[in-house]
mmCIF file of the N, C-alpha and C atoms, coordinates in Angstrom:
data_MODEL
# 
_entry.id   MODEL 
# 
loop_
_atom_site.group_PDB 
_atom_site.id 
_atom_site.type_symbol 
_atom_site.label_atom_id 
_atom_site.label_alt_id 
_atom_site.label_comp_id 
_atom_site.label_asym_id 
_atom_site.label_entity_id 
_atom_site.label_seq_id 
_atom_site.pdbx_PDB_ins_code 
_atom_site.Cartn_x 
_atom_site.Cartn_y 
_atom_site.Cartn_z 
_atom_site.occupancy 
_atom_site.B_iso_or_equiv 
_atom_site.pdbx_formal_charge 
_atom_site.auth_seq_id 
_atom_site.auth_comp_id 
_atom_site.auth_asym_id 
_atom_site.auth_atom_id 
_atom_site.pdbx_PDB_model_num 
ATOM 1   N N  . UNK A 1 1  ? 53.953  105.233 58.343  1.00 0.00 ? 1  UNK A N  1 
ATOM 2   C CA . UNK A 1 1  ? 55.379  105.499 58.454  1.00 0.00 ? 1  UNK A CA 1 
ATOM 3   C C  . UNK A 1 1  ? 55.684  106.096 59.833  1.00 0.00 ? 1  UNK A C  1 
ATOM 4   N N  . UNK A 1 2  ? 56.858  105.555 60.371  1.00 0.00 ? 2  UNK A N  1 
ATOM 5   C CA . UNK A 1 2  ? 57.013  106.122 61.780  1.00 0.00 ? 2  UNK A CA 1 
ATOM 6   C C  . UNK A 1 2  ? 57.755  107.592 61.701  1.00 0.00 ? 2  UNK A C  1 
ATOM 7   N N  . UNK A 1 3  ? 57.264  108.146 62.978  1.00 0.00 ? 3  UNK A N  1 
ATOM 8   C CA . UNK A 1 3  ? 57.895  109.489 62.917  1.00 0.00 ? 3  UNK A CA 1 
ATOM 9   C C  . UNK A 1 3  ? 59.718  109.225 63.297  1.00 0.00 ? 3  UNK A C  1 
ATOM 10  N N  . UNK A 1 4  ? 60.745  110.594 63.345  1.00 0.00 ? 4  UNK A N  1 
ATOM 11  C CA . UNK A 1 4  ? 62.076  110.216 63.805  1.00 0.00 ? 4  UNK A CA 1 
ATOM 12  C C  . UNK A 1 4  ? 61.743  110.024 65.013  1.00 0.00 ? 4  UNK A C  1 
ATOM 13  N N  . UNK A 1 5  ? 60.843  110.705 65.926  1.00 0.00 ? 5  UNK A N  1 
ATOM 14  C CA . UNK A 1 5  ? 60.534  110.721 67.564  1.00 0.00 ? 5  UNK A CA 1 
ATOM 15  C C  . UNK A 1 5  ? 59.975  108.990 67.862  1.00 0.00 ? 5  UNK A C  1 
ATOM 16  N N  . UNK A 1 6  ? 59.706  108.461 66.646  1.00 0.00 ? 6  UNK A N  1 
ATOM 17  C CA . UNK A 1 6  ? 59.207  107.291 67.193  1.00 0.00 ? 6  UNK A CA 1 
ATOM 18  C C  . UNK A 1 6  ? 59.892  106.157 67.031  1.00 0.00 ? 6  UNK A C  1 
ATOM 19  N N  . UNK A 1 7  ? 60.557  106.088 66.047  1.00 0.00 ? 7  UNK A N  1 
ATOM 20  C CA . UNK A 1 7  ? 61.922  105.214 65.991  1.00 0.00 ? 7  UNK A CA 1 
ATOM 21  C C  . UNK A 1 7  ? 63.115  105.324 66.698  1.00 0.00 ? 7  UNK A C  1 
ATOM 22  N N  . UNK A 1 8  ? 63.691  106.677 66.990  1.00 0.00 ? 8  UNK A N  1 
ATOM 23  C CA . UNK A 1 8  ? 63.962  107.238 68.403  1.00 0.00 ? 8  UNK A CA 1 
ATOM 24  C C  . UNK A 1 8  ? 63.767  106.565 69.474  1.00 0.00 ? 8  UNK A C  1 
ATOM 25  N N  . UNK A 1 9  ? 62.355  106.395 69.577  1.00 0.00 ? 9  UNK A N  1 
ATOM 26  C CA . UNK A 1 9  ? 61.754  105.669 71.139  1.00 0.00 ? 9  UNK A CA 1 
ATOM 27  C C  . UNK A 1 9  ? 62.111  104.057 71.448  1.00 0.00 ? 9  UNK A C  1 
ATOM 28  N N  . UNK A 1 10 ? 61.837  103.955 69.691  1.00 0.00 ? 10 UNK A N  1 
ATOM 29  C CA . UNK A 1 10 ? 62.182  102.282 69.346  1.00 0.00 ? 10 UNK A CA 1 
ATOM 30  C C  . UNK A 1 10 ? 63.481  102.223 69.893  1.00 0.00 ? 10 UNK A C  1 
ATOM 31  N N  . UNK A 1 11 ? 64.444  102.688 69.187  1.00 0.00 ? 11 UNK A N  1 
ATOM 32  C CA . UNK A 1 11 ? 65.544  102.652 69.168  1.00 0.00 ? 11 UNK A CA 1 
ATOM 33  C C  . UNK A 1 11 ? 65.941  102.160 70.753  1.00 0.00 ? 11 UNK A C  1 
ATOM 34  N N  . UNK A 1 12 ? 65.799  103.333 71.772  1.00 0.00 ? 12 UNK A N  1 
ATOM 35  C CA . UNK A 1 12 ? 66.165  103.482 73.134  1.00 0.00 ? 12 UNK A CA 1 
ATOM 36  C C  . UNK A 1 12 ? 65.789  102.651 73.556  1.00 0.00 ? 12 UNK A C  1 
ATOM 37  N N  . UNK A 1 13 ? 64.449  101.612 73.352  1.00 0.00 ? 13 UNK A N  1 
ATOM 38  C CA . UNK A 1 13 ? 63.822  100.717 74.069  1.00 0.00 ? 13 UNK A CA 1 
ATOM 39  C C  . UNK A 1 13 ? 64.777  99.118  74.172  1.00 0.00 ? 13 UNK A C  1 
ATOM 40  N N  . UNK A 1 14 ? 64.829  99.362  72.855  1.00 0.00 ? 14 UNK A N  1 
ATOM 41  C CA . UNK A 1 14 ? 65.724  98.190  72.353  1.00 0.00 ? 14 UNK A CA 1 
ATOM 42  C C  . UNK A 1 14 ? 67.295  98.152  73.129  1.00 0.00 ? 14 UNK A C  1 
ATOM 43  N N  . UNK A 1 15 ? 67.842  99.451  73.065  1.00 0.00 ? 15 UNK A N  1 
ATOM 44  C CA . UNK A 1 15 ? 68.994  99.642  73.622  1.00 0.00 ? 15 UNK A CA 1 
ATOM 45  C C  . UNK A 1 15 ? 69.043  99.245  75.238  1.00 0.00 ? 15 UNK A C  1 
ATOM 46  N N  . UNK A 1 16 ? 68.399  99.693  75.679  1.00 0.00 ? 16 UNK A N  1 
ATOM 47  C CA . UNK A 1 16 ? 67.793  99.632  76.986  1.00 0.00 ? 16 UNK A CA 1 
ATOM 48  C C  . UNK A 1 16 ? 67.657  98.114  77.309  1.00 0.00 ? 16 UNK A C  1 
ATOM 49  N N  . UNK A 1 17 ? 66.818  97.541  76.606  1.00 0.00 ? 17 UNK A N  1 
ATOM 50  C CA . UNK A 1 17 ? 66.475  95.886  76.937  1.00 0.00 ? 17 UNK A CA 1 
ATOM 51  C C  . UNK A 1 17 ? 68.231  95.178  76.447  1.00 0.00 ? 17 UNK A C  1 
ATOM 52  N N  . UNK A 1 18 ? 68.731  95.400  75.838  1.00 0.00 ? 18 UNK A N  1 
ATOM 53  C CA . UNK A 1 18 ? 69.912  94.318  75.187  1.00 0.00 ? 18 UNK A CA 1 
ATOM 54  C C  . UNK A 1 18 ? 71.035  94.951  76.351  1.00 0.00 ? 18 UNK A C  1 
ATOM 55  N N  . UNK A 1 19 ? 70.832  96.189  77.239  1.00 0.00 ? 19 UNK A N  1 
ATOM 56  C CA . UNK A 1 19 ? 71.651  96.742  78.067  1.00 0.00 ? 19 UNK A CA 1 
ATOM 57  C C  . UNK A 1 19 ? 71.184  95.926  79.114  1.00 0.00 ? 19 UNK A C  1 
ATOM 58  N N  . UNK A 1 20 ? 70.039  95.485  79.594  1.00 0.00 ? 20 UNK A N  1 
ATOM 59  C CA . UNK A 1 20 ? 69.646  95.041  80.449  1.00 0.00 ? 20 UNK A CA 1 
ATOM 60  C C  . UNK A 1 20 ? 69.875  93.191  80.468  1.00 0.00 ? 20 UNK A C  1 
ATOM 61  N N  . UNK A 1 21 ? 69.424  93.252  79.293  1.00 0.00 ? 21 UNK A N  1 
ATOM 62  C CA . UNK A 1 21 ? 69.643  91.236  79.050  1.00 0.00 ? 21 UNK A CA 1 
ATOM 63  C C  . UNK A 1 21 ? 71.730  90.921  79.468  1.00 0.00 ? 21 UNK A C  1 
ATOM 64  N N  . UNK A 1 22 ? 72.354  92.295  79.006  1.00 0.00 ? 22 UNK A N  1 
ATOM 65  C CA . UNK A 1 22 ? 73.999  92.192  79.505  1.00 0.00 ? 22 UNK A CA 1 
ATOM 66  C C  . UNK A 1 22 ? 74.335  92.056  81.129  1.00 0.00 ? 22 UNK A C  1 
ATOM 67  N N  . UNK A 1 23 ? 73.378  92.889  81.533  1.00 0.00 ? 23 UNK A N  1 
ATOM 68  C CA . UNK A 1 23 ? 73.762  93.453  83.055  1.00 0.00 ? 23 UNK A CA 1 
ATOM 69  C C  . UNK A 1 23 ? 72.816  91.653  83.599  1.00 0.00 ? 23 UNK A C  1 
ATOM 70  N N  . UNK A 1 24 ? 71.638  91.263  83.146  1.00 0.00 ? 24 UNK A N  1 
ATOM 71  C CA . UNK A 1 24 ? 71.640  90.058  83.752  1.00 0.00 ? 24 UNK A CA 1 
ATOM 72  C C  . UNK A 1 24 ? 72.869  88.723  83.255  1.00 0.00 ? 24 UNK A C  1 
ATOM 73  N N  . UNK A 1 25 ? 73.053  88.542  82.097  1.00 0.00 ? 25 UNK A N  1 
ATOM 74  C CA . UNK A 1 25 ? 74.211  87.741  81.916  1.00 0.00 ? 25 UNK A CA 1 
ATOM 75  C C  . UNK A 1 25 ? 75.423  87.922  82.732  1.00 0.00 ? 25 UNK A C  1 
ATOM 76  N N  . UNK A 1 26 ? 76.068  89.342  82.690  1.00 0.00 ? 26 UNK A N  1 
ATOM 77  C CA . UNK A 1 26 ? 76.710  89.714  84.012  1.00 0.00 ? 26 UNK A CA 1 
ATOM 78  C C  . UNK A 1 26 ? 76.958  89.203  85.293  1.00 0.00 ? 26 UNK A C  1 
ATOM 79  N N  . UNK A 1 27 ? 75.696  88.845  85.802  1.00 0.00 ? 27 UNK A N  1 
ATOM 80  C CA . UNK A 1 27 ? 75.808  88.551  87.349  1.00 0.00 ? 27 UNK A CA 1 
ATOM 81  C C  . UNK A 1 27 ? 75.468  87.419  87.655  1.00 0.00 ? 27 UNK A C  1 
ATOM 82  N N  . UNK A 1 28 ? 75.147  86.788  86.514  1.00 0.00 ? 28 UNK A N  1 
ATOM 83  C CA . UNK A 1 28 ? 75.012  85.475  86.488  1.00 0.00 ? 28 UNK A CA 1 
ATOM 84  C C  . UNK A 1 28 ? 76.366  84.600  86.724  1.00 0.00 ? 28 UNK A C  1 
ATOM 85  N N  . UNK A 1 29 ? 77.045  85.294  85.462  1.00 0.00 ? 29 UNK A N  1 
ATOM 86  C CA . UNK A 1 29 ? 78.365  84.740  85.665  1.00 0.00 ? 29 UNK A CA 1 
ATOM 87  C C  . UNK A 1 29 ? 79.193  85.109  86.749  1.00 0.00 ? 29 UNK A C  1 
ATOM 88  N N  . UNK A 1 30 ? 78.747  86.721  87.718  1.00 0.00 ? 30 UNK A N  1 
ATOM 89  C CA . UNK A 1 30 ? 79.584  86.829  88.826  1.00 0.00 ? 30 UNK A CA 1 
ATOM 90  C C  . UNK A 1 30 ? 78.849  85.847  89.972  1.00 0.00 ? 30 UNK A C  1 
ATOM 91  N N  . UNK A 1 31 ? 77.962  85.549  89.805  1.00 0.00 ? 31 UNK A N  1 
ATOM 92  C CA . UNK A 1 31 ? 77.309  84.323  90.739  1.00 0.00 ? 31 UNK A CA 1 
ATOM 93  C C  . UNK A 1 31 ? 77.815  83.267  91.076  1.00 0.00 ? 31 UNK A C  1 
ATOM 94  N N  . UNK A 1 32 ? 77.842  83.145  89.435  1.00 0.00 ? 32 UNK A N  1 
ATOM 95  C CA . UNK A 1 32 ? 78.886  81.347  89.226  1.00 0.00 ? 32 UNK A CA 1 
ATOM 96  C C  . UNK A 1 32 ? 80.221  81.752  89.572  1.00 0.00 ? 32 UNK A C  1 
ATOM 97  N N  . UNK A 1 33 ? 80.694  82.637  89.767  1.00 0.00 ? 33 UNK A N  1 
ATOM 98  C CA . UNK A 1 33 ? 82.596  82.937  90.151  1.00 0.00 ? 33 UNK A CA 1 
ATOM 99  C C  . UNK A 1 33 ? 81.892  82.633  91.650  1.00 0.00 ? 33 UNK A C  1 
ATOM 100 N N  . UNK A 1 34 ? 81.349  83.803  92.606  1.00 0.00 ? 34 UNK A N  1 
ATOM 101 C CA . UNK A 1 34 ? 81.700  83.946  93.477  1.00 0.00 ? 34 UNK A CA 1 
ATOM 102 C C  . UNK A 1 34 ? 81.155  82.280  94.358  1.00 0.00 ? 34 UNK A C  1 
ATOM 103 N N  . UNK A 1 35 ? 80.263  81.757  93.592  1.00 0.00 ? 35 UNK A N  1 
ATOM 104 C CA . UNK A 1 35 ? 79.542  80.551  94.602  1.00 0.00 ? 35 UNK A CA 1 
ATOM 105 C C  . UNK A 1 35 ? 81.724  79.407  94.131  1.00 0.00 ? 35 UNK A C  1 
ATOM 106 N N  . UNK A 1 36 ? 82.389  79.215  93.307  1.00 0.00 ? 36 UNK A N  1 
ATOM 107 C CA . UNK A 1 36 ? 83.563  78.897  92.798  1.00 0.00 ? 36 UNK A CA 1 
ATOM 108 C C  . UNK A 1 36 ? 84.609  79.777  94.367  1.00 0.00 ? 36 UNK A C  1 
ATOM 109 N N  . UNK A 1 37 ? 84.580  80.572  94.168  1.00 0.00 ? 37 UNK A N  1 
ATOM 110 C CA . UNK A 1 37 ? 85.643  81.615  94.996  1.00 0.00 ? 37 UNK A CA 1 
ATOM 111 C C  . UNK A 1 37 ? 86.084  80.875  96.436  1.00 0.00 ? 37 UNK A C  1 
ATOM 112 N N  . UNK A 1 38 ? 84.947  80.847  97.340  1.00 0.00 ? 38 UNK A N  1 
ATOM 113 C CA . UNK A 1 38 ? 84.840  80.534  98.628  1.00 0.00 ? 38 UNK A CA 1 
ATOM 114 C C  . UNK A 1 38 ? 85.800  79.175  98.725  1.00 0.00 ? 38 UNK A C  1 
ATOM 115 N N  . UNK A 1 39 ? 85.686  78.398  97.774  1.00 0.00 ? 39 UNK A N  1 
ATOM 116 C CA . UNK A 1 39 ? 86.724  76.749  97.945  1.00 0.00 ? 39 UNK A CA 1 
ATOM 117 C C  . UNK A 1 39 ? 87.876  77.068  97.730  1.00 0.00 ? 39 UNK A C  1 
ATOM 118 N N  . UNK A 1 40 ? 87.851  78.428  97.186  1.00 0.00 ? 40 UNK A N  1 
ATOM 119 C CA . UNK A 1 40 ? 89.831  78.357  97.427  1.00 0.00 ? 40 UNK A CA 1 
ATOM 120 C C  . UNK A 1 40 ? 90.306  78.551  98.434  1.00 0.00 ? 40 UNK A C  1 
ATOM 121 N N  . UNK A 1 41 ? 89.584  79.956  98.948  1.00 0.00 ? 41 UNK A N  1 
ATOM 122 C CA . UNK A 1 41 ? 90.336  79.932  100.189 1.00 0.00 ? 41 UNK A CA 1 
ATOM 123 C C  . UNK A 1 41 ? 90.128  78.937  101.353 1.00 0.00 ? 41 UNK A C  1 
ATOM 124 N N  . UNK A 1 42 ? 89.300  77.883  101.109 1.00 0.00 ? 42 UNK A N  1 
ATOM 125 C CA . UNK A 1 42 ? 88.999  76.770  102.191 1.00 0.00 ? 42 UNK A CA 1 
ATOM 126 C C  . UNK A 1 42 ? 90.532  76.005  101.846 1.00 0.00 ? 42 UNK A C  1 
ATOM 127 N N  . UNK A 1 43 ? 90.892  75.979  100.767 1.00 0.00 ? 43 UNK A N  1 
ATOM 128 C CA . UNK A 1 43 ? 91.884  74.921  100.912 1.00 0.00 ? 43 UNK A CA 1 
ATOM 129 C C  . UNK A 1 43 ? 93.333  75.595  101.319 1.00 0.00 ? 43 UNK A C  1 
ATOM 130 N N  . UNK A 1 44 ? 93.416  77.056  100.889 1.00 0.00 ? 44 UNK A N  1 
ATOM 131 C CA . UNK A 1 44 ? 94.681  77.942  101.515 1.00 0.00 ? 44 UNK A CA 1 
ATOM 132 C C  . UNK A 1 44 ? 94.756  77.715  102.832 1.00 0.00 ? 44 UNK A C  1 
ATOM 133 N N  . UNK A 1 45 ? 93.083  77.955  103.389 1.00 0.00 ? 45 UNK A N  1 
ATOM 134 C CA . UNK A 1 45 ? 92.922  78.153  104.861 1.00 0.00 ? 45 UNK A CA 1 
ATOM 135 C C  . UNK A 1 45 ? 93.431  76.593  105.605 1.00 0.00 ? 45 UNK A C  1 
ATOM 136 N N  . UNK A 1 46 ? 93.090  75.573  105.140 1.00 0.00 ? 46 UNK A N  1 
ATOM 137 C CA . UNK A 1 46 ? 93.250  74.325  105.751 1.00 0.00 ? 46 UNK A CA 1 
ATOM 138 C C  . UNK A 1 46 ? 94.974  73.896  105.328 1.00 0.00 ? 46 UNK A C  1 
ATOM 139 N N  . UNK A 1 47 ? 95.413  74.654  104.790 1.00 0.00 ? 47 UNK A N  1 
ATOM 140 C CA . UNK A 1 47 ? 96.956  74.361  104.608 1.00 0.00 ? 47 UNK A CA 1 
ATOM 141 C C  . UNK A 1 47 ? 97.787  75.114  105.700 1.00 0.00 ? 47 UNK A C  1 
ATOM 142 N N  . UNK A 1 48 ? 97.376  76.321  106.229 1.00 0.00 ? 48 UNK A N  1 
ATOM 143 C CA . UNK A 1 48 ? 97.981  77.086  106.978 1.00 0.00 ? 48 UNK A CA 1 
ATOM 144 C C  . UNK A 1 48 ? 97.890  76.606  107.984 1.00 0.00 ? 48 UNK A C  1 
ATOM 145 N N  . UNK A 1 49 ? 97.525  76.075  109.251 1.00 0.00 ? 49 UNK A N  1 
ATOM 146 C CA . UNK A 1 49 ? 97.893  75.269  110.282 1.00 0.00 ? 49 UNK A CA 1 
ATOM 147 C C  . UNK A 1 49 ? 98.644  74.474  110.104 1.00 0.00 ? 49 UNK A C  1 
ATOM 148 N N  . UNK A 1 50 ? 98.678  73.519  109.124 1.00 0.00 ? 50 UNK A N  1 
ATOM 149 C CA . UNK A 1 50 ? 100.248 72.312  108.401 1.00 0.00 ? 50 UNK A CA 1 
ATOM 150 C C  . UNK A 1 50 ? 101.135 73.289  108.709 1.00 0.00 ? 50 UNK A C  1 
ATOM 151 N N  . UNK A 1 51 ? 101.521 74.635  108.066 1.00 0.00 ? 51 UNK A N  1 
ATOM 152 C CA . UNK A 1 51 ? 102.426 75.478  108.066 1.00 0.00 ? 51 UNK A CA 1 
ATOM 153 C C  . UNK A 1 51 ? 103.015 75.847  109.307 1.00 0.00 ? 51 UNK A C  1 
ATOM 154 N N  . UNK A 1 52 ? 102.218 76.017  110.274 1.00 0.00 ? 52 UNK A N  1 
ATOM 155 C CA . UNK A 1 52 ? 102.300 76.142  111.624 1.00 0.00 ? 52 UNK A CA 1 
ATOM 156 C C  . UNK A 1 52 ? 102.590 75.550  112.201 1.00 0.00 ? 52 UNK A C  1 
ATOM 157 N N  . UNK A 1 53 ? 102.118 74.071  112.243 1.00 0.00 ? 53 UNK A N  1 
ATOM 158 C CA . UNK A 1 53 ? 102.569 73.212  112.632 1.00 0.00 ? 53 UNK A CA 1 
ATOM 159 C C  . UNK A 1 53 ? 103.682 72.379  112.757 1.00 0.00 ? 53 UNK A C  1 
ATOM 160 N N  . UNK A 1 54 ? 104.528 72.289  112.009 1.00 0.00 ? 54 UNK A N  1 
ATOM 161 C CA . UNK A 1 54 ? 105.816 72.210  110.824 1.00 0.00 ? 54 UNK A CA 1 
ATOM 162 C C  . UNK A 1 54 ? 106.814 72.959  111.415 1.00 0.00 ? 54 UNK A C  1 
ATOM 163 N N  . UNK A 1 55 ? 106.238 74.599  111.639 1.00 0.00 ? 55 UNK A N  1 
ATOM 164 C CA . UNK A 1 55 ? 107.368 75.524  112.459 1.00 0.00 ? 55 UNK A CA 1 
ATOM 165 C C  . UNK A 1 55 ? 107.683 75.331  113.431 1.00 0.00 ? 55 UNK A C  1 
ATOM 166 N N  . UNK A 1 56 ? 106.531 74.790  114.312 1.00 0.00 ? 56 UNK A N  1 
ATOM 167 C CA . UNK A 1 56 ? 106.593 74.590  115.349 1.00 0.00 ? 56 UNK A CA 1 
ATOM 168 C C  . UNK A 1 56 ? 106.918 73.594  116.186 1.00 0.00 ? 56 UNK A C  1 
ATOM 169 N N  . UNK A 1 57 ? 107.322 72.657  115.137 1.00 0.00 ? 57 UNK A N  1 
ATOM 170 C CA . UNK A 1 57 ? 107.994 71.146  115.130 1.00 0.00 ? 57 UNK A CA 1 
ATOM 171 C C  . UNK A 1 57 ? 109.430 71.239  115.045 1.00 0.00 ? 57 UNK A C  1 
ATOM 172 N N  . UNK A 1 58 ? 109.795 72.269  114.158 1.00 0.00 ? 58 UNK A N  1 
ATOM 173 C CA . UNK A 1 58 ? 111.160 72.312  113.972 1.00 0.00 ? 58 UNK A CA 1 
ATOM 174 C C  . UNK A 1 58 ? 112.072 73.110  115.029 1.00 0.00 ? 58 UNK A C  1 
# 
């Protein structure tokens, strides 16, 4: 039979690993955003000279 100090230990270990398996799911998915992120502003960025251009026409 386990002691409370040792189910205790269980306990934390477990907590610890399912805290840890979160924090990797986490950054996985901030991975997949941020590698996503960068193409937006490519296409804001490649619109803003049109914009400029346009003003500067008129």
């Amino acid at each position: 039979m386990k002691t409370l100090q040792q189910a205790a230990d269980d306990l934390m270990e477990a907590m610890q690993d399912e805290a840890d398996l979160a924090r990797l799911k986490d950054q996985a998915l901030l991975d997949a955003l941020t590698k996503r992120a960068p193409q937006q502003p490519q296409e804001g960025a490649a619109k803003s000279p049109d914009v400029a251009t346009r003003k500067g026409s008129q």
